[in-house]
LOPA-164112 format. One line per field, with one value per residue (C-alpha): residue in three letters; residue number from 1; x, y, z. Coordinates in Angstrom, 2 decimals. Layout:
LOPA-164112
residu	[ALA;...]
num	[NUM;...]
xx	[X;...]
yy	[Y;...]
zz	[Z;...]
END
This chain:
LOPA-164112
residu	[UNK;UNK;UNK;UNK;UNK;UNK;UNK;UNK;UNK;UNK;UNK;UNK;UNK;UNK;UNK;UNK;UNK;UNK;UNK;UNK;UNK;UNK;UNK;UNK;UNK;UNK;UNK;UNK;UNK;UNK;UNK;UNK;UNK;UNK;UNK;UNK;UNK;UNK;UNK;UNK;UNK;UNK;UNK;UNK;UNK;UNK;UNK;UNK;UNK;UNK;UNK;UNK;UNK;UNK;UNK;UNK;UNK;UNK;UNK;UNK;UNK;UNK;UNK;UNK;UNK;UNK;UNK;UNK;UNK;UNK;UNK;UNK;UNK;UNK;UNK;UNK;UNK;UNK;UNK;UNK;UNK;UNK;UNK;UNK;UNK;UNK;UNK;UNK;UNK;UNK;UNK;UNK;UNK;UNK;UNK;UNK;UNK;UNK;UNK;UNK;UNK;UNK;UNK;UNK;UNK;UNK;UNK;UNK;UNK;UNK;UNK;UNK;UNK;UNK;UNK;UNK;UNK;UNK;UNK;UNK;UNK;UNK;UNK;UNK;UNK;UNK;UNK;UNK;UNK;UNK;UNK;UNK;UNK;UNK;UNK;UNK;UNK;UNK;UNK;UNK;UNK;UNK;UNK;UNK;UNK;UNK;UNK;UNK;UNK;UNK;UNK;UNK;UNK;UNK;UNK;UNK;UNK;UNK;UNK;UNK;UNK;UNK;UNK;UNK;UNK;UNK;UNK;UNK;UNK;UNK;UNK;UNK;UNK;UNK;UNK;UNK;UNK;UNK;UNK;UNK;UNK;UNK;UNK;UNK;UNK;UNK;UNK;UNK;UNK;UNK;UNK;UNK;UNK;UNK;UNK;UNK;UNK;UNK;UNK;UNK;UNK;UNK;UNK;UNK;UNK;UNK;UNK;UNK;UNK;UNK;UNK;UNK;UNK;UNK;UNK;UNK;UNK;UNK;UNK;UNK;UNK;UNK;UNK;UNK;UNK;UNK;UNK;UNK;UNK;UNK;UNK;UNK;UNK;UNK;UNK;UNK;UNK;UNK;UNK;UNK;UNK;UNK;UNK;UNK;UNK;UNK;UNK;UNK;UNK;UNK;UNK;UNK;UNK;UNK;UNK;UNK;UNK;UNK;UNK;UNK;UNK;UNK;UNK;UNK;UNK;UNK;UNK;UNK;UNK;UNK;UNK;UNK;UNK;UNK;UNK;UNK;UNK;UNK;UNK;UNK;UNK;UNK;UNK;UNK;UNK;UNK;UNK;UNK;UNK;UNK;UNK;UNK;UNK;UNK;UNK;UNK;UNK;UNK;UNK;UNK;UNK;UNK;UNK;UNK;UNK;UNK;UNK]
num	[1;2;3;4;5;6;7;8;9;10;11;12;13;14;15;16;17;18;19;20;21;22;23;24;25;26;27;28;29;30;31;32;33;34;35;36;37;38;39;40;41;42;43;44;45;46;47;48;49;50;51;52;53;54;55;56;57;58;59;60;61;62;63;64;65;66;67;68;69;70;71;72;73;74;75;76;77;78;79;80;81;82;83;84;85;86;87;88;89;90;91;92;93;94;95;96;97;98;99;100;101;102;103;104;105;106;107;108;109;110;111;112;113;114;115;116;117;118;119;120;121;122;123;124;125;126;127;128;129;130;131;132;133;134;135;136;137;138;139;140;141;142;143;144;145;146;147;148;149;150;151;152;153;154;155;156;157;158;159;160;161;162;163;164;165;166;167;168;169;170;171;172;173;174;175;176;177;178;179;180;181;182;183;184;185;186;187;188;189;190;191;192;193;194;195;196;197;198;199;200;201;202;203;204;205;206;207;208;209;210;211;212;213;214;215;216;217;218;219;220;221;222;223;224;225;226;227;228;229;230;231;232;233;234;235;236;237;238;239;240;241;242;243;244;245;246;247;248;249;250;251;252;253;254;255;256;257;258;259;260;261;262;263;264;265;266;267;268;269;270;271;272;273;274;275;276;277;278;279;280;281;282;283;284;285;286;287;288;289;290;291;292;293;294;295;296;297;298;299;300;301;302;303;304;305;306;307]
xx	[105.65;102.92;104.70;105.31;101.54;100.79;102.97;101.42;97.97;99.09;100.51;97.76;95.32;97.78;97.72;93.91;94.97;92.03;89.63;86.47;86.03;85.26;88.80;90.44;93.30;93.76;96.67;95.79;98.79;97.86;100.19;101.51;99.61;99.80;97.62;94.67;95.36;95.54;92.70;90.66;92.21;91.71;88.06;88.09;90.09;87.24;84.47;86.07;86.41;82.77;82.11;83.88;87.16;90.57;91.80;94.62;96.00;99.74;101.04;103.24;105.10;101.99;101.16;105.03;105.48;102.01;102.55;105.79;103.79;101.42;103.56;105.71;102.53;103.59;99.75;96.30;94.95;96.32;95.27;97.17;96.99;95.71;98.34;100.83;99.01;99.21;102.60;103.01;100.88;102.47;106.36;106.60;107.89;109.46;108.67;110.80;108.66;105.27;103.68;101.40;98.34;96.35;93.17;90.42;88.41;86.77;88.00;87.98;88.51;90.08;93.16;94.19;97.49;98.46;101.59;101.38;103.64;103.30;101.89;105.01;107.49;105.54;105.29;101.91;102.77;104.07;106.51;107.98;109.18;112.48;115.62;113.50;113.52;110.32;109.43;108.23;107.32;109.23;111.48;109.90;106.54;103.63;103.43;107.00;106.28;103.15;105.34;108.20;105.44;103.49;106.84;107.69;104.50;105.63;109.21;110.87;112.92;114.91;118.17;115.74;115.14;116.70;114.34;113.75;112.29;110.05;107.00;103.84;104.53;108.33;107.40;104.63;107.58;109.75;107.45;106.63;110.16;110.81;113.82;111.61;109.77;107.31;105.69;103.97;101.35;99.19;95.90;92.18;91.16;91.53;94.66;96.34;99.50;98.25;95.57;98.56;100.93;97.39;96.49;100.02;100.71;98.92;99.36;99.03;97.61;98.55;96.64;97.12;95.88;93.86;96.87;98.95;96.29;95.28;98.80;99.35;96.19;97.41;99.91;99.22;95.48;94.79;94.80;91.47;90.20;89.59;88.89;89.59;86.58;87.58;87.50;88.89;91.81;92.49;92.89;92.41;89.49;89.08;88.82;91.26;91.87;94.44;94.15;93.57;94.34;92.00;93.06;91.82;91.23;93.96;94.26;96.45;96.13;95.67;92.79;89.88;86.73;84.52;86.63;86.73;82.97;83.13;85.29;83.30;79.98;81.15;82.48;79.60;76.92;78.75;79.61;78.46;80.78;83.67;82.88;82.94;86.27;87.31;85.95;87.49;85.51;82.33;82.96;82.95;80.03;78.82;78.43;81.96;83.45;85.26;86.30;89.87;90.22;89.91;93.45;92.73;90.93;88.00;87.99;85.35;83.91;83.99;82.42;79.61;78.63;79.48;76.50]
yy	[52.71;54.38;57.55;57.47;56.99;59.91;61.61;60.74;61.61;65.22;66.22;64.48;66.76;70.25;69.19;69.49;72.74;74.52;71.83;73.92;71.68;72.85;73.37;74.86;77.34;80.61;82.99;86.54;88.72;92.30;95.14;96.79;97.78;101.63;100.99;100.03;96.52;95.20;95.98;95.09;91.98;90.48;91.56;88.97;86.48;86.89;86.55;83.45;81.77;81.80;80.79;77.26;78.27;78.61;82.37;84.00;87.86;88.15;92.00;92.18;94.53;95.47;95.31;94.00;91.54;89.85;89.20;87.37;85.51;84.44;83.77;81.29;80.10;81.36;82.90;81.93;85.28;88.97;92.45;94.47;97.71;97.07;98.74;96.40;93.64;95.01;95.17;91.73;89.81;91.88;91.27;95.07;97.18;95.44;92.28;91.08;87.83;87.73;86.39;83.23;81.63;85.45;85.57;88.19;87.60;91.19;94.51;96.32;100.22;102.99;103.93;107.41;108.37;111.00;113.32;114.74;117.51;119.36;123.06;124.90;122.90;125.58;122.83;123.24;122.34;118.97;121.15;122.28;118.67;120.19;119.09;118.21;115.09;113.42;109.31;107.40;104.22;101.59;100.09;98.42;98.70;99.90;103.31;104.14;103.21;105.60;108.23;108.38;108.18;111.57;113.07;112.29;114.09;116.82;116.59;115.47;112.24;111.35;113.12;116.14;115.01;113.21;109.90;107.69;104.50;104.35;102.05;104.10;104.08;105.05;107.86;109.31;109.44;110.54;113.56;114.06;113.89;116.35;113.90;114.33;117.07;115.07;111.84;109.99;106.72;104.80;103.96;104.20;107.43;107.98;106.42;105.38;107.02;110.60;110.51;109.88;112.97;114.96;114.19;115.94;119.01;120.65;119.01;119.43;117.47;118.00;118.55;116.69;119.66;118.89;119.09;116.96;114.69;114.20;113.76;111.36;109.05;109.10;107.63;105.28;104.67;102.68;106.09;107.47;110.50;110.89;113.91;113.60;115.43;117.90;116.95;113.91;114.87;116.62;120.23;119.26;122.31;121.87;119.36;117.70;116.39;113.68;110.71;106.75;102.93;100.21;97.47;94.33;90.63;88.74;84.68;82.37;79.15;77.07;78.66;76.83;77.82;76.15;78.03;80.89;81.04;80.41;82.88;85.46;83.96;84.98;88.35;89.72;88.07;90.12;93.35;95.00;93.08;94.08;97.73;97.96;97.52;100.71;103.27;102.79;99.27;101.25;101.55;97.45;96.46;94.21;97.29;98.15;94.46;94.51;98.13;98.38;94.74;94.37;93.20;90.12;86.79;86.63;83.31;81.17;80.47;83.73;85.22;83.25;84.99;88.20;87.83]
zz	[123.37;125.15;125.03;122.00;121.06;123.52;121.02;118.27;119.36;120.78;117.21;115.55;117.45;116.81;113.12;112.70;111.96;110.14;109.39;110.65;113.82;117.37;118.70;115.87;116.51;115.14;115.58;115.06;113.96;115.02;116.10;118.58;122.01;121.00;117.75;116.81;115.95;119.21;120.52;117.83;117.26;120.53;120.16;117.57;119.50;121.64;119.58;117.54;121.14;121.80;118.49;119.16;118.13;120.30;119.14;120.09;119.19;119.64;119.55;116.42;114.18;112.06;108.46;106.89;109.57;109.71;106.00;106.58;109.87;107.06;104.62;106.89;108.45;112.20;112.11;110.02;110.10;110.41;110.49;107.07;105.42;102.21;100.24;101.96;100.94;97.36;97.90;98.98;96.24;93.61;94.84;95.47;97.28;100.75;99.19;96.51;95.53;95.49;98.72;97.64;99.32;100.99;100.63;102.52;105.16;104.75;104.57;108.03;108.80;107.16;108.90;108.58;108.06;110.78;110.93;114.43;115.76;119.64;118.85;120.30;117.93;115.69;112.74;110.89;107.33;106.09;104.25;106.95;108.26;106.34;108.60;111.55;113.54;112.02;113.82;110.16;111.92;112.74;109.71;107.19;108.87;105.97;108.22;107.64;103.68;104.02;105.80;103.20;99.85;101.74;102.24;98.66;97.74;99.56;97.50;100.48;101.30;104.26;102.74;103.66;107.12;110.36;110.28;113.15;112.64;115.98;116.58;117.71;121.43;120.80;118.82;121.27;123.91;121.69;120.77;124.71;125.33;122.48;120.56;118.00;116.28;113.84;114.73;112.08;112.62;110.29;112.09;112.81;114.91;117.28;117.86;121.34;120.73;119.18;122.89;124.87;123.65;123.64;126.90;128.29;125.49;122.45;119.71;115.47;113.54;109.73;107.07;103.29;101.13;98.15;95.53;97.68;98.12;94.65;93.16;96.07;95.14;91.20;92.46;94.82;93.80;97.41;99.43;99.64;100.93;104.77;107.51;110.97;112.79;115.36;118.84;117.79;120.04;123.16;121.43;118.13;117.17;113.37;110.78;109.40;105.93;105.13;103.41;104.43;103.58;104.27;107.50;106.03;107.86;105.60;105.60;104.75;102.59;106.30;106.66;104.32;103.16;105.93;108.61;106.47;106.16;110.39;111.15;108.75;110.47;113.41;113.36;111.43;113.95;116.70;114.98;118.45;120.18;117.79;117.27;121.31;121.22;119.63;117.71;114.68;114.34;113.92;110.14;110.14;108.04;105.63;102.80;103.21;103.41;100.24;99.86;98.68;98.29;94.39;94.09;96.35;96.08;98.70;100.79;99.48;103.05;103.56;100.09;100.51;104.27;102.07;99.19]
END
């Protein structure tokens, strides 16, 4: 009998769940330790933990799996592209019913979509990914969907090259290792994976061009602009123009308004804190909290630290 009320009480206490108390969990879906996800991620673990709250960021697939954590309540909160979460609360797409129940914490970064080849593959034009070896992400990720939409803008598709569906730190050995001639990632700059093949050979970066650009953003109206400052990489000289998605801080229904407005609380008191933890967190503000999030209800917690 006693066990069984020791039982009860131990299930009682995981099933507060996220009623705003001191001692609520939160699972942070993020991505994988090449990206820019992780770090960030456990920077809000962090924060959240001195805030009262037991946080943890778990190293995931990215953007298309940390919906489907969400979705089947595995996690509370996760770091997504924006234009996957479009995806996913429109049934589009990898998703083939809409996911119910997200709601924003705040908009994060822009992440930059980057095709990346070594200088002596002699690759300098998206165009020329013709019948090469090209890493699009790893399958079903939102970087391999962002990979195959630029190609597409380019009026290629993988009939027109060899794909291989590699996560980040895959496809900077892969590009070391020369099994590949193309790497592409989705993520704030600069990014782990693009240092690391820097660090050991010359490397391209390559350039969206204005046309391809704006016929990509009629189409797909959640890209935006970006330019990749030189220096940005080991060898990297000049500027370079490509184009961006949003990362966003994405809830699910466990999470309620008073934790919402916590967890929002919290991260914005310690932006310092977060945007120590990698460059990319720099553009983290207040001003820029909703940017590319039309689409998608606000918590209510959260809105109101937003005003």
């Amino acid at each position: 009998m006693k066990r069984c009320l020791l039982l009860l009480v131990c299930v009682a206490l995981l099933c507060l769940g996220c009623g705003g108390e001191k001692g609520t969990f939160i699972n942070i879906a993020t991505g994988g330790t090449a990206g820019t996800y992780y770090p960030i991620g456990g920077a809000i673990a962090d924060i959240l933990n001195k805030s009262g709250m037991n946080a943890a960021a778990q190293s995931t697939g990215a953007s298309v799996a940390n919906i489907n954590m969400l979705r089947d309540k595995q996690v509370e909160l996760a770091i997504v592209q924006n234009d996957i979460t479009y995806y996913a609360v429109n049934g589009q797409e990898m998703f083939e019913e809409k996911v119910e129940g997200l709601s924003a914490i705040t908009s994060l970064y822009p992440e930059t979509c980057q095709f990346v080849t070594r200088q002596d593959s002699g690759i300098t034009d998206i165009s020329q990914l013709k019948g090469k070896r090209v890493a699009v992400g790893a399958a079903g990720s939102g970087a391999e969907a962002n990979a195959r939409q630029i190609l597409a803008a380019y009026g290629l598709t993988y009939d027109d090259v060899d794909e291989q569906f590699l996560s980040f730190a895959e496809s900077a050995y892969a590009l070391k290792d020369q099994t590949v001639d193309a790497a592409f990632v989705t993520a704030g700059f600069p990014t782990a994976a693009v240092q690391d093949v820097a660090s050991q050979n010359p490397i391209n970066v390559l350039t969206i061009d204005d046309a391809h650009l704006a016929a990509l953003s009629q189409k797909y109206p959640f890209y935006s602009k970006i330019v990749i400052p030189a220096n940005t990489y080991a060898g990297q000289t000049t500027d370079v123009q490509s184009v961006s998605v949003m990362a966003v801080l994405v809830a699910n229904d466990k999470v309620d308004a008073k934790v919402g407005e916590q967890i929002a609380t919290a991260l914005f008191d310690n932006l310092d804190k977060l945007q120590a933890a990698h460059s990319a967190a720099k553009n983290i503000s207040k001003e820029n909290a909703r940017a590319g999030i039309d689409f998608l209800k606000l918590n209510e917690g959260a809105a109101k630290v937003l005003k």
